[in-house]
C-alpha positions in Angstrom: 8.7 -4.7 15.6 9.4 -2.7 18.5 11.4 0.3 18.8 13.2 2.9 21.7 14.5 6.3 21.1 16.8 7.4 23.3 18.0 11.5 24.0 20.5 12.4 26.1 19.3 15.0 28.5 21.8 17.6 27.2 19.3 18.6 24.3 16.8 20.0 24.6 15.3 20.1 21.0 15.7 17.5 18.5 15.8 17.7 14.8 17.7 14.8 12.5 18.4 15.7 9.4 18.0 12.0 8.4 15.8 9.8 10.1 17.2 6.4 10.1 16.2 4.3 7.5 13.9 0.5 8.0 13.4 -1.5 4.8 9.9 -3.2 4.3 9.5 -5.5 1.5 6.3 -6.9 0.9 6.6 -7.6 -2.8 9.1 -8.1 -5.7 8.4 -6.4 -8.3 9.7 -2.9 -10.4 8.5 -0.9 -8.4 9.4 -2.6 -5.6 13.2 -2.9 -6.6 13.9 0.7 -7.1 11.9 1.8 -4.0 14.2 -0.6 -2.3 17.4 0.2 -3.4 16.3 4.1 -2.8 16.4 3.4 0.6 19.0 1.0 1.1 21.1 4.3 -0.7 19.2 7.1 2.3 20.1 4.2 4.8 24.2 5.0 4.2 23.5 8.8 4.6 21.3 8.2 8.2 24.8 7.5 10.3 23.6 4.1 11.1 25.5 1.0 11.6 23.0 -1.6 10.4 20.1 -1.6 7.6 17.6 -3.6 9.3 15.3 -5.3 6.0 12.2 -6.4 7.6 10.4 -9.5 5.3 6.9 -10.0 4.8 6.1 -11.5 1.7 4.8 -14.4 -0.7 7.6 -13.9 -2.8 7.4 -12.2 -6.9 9.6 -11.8 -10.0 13.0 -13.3 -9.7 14.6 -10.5 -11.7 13.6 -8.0 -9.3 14.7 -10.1 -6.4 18.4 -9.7 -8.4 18.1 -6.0 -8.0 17.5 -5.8 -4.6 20.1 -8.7 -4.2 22.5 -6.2 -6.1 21.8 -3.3 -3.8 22.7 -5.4 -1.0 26.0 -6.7 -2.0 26.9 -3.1 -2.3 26.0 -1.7 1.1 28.6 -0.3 2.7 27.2 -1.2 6.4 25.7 -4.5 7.6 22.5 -5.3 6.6 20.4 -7.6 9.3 17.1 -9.4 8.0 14.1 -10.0 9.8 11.0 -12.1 9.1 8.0 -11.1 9.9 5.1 -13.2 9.2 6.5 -15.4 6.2 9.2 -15.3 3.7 8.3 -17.0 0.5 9.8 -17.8 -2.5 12.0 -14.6 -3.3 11.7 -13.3 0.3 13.2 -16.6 1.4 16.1 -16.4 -0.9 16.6 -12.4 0.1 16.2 -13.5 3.8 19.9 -15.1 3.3 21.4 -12.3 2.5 21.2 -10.7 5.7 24.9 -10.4 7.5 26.1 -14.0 9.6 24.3 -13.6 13.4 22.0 -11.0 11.7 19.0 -12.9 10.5 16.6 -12.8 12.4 12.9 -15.3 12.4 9.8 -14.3 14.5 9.2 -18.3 16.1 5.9 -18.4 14.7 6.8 -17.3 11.0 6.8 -19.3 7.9 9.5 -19.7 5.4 9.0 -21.7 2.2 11.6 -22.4 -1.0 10.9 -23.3 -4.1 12.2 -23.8 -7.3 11.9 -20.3 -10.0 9.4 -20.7 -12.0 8.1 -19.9 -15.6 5.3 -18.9 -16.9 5.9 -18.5 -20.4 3.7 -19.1 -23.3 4.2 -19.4 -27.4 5.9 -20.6 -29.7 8.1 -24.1 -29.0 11.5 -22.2 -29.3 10.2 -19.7 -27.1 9.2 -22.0 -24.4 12.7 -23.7 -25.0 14.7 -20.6 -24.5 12.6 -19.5 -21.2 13.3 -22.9 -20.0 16.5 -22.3 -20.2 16.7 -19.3 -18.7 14.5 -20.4 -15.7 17.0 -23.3 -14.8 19.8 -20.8 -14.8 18.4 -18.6 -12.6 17.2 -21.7 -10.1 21.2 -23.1 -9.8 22.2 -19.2 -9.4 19.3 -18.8 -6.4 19.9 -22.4 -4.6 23.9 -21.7 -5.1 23.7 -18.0 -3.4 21.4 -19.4 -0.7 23.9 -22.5 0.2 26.6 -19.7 0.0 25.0 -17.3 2.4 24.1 -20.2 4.6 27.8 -21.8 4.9 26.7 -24.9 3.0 27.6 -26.5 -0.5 26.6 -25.3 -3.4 23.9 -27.7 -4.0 23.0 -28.2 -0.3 19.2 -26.9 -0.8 18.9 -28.1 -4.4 19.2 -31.5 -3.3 16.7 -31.1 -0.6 14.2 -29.5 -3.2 15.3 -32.7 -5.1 14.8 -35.3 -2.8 11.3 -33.3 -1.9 10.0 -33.8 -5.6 10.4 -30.3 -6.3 7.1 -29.6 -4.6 6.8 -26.1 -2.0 8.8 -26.4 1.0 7.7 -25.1 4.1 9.9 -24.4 6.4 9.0 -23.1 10.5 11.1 -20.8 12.4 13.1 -24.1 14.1 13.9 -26.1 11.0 14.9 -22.8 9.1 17.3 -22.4 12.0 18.6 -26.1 11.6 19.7 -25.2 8.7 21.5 -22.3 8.7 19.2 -20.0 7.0 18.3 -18.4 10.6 20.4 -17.1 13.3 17.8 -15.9 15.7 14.6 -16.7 16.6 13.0 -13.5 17.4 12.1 -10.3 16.2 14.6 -7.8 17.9 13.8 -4.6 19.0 15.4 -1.8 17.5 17.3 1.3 19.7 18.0 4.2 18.4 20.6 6.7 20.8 20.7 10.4 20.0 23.3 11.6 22.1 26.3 14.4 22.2 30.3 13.7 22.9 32.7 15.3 23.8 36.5 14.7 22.2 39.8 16.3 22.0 41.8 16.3 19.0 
């Protein structure tokens, strides 16, 4: 992803206090989470209008995507997402959550959806209960998606459905088709440093 920086030529040195904040998520996991929503917090202290979350990613744990799902609905400013590469499995489903006209697909990335999955092991009851659990989470995931997306609640459980619940691979035109992109490209950040003058 590209990037300017532009000064106006009335200063002469520069020095932010803050440097504006650019998400990377790569994995979903713990440690992942809380480094995200650290900097999804620094983001609202940078004076920017827009988080740009750039996605990169095979996916992870389902409970950490929830976190950083949690840190987004609580931004204060627009958040705009941005594949780069591939969005898998969590990544996909974190993809959506970018603002309406703000998520953004390189046309040569890959997105894929599929259901949550378990990998418990024990005793029967165990297995039962994480069954459970892992079917609750997939309706909660497919309903936000279809949410984010402008569609019915069980618009892309129905798809994964009718697919025989296998991976589905998505490129940058059919994730478009269906309303989980807006644009297809990556877009190049500006950043303007500059000084006004107001009256009261």
């Amino acid at each position: 992803m590209k990037w300017t920086t532009k000064i106006s030529p009335l200063i002469k040195e520069i020095e932010l206090r803050k440097n504006p904040v650019i998400v990377r998520v790569n994995k979903f996991d713990e440690e992942s989470a809380k480094k995200f929503s650290l900097e999804m917090a620094q983001a609202h202290n940078t004076g920017q209008k827009v988080i740009p979350v750039v996605i990169d990613s095979y996916g992870g744990q389902v409970y950490s995507l929830m976190a950083m799902i949690s840190a987004i609905k609580h931004a204060e400013i627009p958040v705009a997402t941005i594949i780069e590469g591939k969005a898998m499995s969590c990544g996909a489903i974190l993809f959506t959550f970018g603002e309406d006209g703000k998520r953004f697909m390189d046309p040569n990335a890959t997105l894929m959806i599929h259901d949550v999955s378990s990998m418990e092991y024990g005793k029967v009851e165990e297995i039962k209960a994480s069954a459970e659990e892992t079917d609750r989470l997939n309706k909660i995931v497919y309903k936000m998606m279809a949410e984010n997306c402008g569609k019915k609640d069980d618009y892309f459980l129905k798809l994964v459905h009718k697919k025989g619940h296998a991976d589905w691979f998505l490129d940058a035109e059919e994730a478009k088709k269906h309303g989980l992109a807006n644009q297809l490209r990556v877009p190049k950040i500006n950043i303007d440093i500059s000084v006004d003058i107001d009256f009261e």
